[in-house]
MINU-776460 format. One record per residue (C-alpha): residue number from 0; residue in one letter; x, y, z. Coordinates in steps of 0.02 Angstrom, whole numbers. Layout:
% MINU-776460
(NUM; 'A'; (X; Y; Z));
...
This chain:
% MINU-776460
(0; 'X'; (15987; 8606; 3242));
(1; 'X'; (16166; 8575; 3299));
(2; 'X'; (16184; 8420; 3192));
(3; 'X'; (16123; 8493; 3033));
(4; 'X'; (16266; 8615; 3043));
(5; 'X'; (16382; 8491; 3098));
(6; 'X'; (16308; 8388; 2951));
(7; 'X'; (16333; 8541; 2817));
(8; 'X'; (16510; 8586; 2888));
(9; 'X'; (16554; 8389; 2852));
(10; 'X'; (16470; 8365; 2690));
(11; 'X'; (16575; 8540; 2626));
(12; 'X'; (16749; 8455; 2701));
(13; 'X'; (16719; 8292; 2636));
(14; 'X'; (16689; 8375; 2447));
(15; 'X'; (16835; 8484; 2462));
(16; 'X'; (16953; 8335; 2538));
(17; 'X'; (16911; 8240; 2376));
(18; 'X'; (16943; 8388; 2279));
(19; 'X'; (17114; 8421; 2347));
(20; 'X'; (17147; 8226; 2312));
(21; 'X'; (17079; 8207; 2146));
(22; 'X'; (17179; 8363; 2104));
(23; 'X'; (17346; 8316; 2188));
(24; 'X'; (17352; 8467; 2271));
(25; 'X'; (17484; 8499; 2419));
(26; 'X'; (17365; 8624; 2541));
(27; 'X'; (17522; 8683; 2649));
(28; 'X'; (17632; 8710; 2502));
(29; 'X'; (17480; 8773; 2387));
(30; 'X'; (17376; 8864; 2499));
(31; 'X'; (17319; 9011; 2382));
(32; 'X'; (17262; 8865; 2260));
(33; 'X'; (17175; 8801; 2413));
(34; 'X'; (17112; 8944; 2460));
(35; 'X'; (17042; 8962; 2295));
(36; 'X'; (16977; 8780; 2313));
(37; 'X'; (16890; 8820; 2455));
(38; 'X'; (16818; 8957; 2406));
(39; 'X'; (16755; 8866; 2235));
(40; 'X'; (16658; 8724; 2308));
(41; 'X'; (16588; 8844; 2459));
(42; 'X'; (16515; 8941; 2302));
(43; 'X'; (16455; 8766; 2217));
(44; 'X'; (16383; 8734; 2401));
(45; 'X'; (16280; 8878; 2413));
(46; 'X'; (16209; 8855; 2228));
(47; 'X'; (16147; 8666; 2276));
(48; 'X'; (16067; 8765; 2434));
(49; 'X'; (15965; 8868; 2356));
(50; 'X'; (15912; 8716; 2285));
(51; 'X'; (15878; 8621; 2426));
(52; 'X'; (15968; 8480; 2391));
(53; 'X'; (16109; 8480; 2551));
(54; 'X'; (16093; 8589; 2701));
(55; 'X'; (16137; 8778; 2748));
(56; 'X'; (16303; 8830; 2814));
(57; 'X'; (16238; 8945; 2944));
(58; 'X'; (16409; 9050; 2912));
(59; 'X'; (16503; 9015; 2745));
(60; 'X'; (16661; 9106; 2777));
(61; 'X'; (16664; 9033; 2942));
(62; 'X'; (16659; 8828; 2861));
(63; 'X'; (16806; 8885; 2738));
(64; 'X'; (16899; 8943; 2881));
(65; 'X'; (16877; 8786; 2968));
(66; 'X'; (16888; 8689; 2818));
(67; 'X'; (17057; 8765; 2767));
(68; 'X'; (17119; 8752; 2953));
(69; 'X'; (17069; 8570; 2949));
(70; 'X'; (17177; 8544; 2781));
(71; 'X'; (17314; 8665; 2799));
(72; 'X'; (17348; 8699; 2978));
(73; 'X'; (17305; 8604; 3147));
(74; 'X'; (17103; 8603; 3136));
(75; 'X'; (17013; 8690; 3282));
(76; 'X'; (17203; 8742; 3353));
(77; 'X'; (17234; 8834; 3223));
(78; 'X'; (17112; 8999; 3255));
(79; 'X'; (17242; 9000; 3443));
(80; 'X'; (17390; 9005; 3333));
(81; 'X'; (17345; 9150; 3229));
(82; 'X'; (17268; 9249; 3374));
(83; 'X'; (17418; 9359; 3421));
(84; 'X'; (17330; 9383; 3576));
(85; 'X'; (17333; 9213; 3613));
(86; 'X'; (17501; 9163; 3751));
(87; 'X'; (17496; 8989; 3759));
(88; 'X'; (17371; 8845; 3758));
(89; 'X'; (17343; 8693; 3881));
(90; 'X'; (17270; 8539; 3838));
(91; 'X'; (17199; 8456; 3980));
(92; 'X'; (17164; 8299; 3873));
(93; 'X'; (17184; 8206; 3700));
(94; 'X'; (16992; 8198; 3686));
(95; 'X'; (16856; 8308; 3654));
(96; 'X'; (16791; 8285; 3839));
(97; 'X'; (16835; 8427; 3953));
């Protein structure tokens, strides 16, 4: 199950990465027109769902917030940074490993 998610959070950051390309679009200086972006192709996403042609986002608003993090701030970091309950963060190691 994991990698069907993992395969539906790609496909949705790969199509918005062109997007943002194709359209020349600066997502740090631009972010409501990425936002808007974003929200766009999660929209497009959902119609080609329904018709079973790529697979579910188990939790739309949760891929544009990692999609946007990804593209305008420092990926999975990013949710730490805007936690204001969040001190300081250690990284133990450059890879994913723990």
């Amino acid at each position: 199950m994991t990698a069907v998610i993992d395969d539906a959070a790609a496909i949705l950051e790969r199509e918005v990465r062109e997007l943002v390309r194709r359209r020349g679009l600066d997502p740090v200086r631009e972010r409501a027109a990425l936002d808007r972006l974003v929200s766009d192709a999660v929209g497009d996403y959902a119609e080609r769902t329904a018709r079973g042609l790529v697979p579910a986002l188990p939790d739309a608003g949760d891929a544009a917030r990692a999609v946007v993090d990804s593209l305008a701030g420092l990926g999975p970091l990013q949710q730490y940074l805007d936690d204001p309950t969040v001190e300081e963060i250690w990284l133990n190691s450059p890879s994913n490993a723990g």
